[in-house]
C-alpha positions, 0 to 999 in steps of 0.5 A: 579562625575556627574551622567552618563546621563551628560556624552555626547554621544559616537561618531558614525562614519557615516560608521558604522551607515550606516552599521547598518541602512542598516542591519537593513533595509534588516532584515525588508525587510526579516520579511516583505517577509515572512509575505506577500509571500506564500512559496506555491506560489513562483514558478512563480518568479524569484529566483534572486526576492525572499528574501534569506529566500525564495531562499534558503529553499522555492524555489522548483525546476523544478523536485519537481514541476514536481513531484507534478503534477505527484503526484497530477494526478495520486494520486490513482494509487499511493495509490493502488501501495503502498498499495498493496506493503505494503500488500504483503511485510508483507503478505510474510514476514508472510510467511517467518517467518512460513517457514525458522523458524525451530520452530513449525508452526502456522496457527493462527499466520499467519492468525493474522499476514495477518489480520493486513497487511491488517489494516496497508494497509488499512490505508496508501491508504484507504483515497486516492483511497479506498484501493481496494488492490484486482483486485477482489475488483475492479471488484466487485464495477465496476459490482455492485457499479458503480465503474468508467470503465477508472479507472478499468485497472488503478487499476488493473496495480497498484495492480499487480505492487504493488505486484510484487514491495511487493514480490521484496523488502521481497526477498531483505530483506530475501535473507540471510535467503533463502540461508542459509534455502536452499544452494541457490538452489531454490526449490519450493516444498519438505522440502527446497521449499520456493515458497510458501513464496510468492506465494500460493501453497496448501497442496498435498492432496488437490485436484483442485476443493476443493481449487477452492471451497475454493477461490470463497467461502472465496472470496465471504465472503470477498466481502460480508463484504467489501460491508456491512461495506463499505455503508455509511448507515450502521453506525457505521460499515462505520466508523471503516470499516478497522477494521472490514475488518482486524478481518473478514479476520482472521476468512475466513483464520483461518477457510478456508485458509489452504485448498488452501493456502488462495490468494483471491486475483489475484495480491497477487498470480499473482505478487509475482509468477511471481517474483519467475519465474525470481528470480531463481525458474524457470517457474514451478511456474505456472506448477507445481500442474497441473497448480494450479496457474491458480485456484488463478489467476481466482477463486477470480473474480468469488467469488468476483462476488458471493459475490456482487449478494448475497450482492445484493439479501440479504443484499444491504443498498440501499434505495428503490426510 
């Protein structure tokens, strides 16, 4: 038998060559399209235009077009709310645990518990718009680090927005548990009260100006440190900044929170409270206490502000021009 190289061709029929020509010829075509077309940049075409490659997994629509640039012009507002949200979400669910769980109560584990919400939301928006979290943060940097004005308001409404979204989601998620802790009937103080799970309430024998002492003093430190560990001159603070703002507030709550059940912060008290006012626990929220609830609304601007001027005399990394 001769060799198999002797044996002639198989036939190809014209069709079935043209067939595979063609075939072969889209595929290079395709290889081709996505070596020279950006994914990124094919909005501006036709869709009919683009390889099925494109069409189909790299042609954004009209929504997700208009939803980046929203995204895009509003990046810090965004990061503010979702921090915030993320703040209060565990913040309260701290709470929460403390409250509906039978077992004893511990200071220590909710203030570990807060310091570590404030690392996770830190770390989520602190690279987009500084992780303010904090209307008293906020308007701390616009009096003493030139914090821009237009982006005051901005701020604030994110934050408040945050907190409110925070304190809605942690109800959502904990609703059975509050039922069963109190018969679905909402109290807000007394052995079935649950208001404080969201928002701050202190102990009975604490009177007003001891709790407001509490807020300006424990805000105060909270700025000082923020200040101090925020100056890109006082290395290698600047570096691990969210850190050391988590372990510094486990201490201000360990050693002066449990006075006036430890907001400072307007958006942590203000949010959540007037969730519970529309969730069922009615507007004795903000009445209750003599109106306690104007102390933590206030109190963490003034101590923010006390902490910026003693930052300021004492202690500010600027150097001398």
């Amino acid at each position: 038998m001769p060799p198999n190289w002797f044996h002639p061709p198989p036939t190809v029929h014209p069709v079935a060559h043209h067939r595979r020509s063609t075939s072969k010829k889209i595929l290079d075509e395709e290889t081709f399209s996505r070596e020279k077309i950006d994914p990124c940049t094919t909005t501006g075409f036709d869709n009919d235009d683009l390889p099925n490659h494109h069409r189909i997994l790299h042609g954004p629509n009209a929504f997700v077009v208009k939803f980046r640039q929203f995204r895009a012009k509003h990046r810090e507002f965004l990061a503010e709310f979702i921090g915030t949200l993320i703040l209060i979400l565990l913040i309260d669910g701290v709470s929460a645990e403390q409250t509906l769980n039978i077992g004893p109560k511990s200071w220590l584990t909710s203030s570990f518990g807060t310091g570590l919400a404030v690392l996770l939301a830190i770390t989520v928006s602190g690279h987009i718009s500084g992780a303010h979290i904090n209307p008293a943060v906020t308007l701390t940097f616009w009096v003493f680090s030139g914090f821009p004005t237009r982006k005051v308001p901005i701020y604030f409404l994110a934050q408040f927005l945050g907190a409110f979204a925070g304190a809605a989601l942690l109800y959502s998620v904990i609703y059975p548990a509050l039922n069963e802790f109190d018969g679905g009937v909402r109290q807000i103080l007394g052995d079935q009260g649950t208001a404080n799970i969201f928002a701050t309430y202190p102990p009975l024998y604490v009177g007003t100006s001891a709790a407001i002492a509490s807020e300006i003093i424990g805000t105060a430190l909270l700025l000082i440190l923020i200040l101090v560990t925020g100056h890109p001159n006082n290395m290698p603070f600047h570096t691990m900044q969210g850190v050391m703002i988590a372990c510094g507030l486990m201490v201000i709550s360990m050693g002066l929170g449990y006075t006036s059940g430890f907001s400072l912060n307007p958006a942590r008290d203000i949010g959540p409270r007037v969730f519970t006012a529309i969730a069922g626990w009615g507007t004795g929220v903000f009445s209750i206490r003599d109106y306690y609830a104007f102390i933590p609304m206030f109190a963490p601007y003034v101590g923010g502000l006390v902490g910026g001027m003693v930052y300021t005399i004492f202690i500010d990394h600027t150097p001398i021009q």
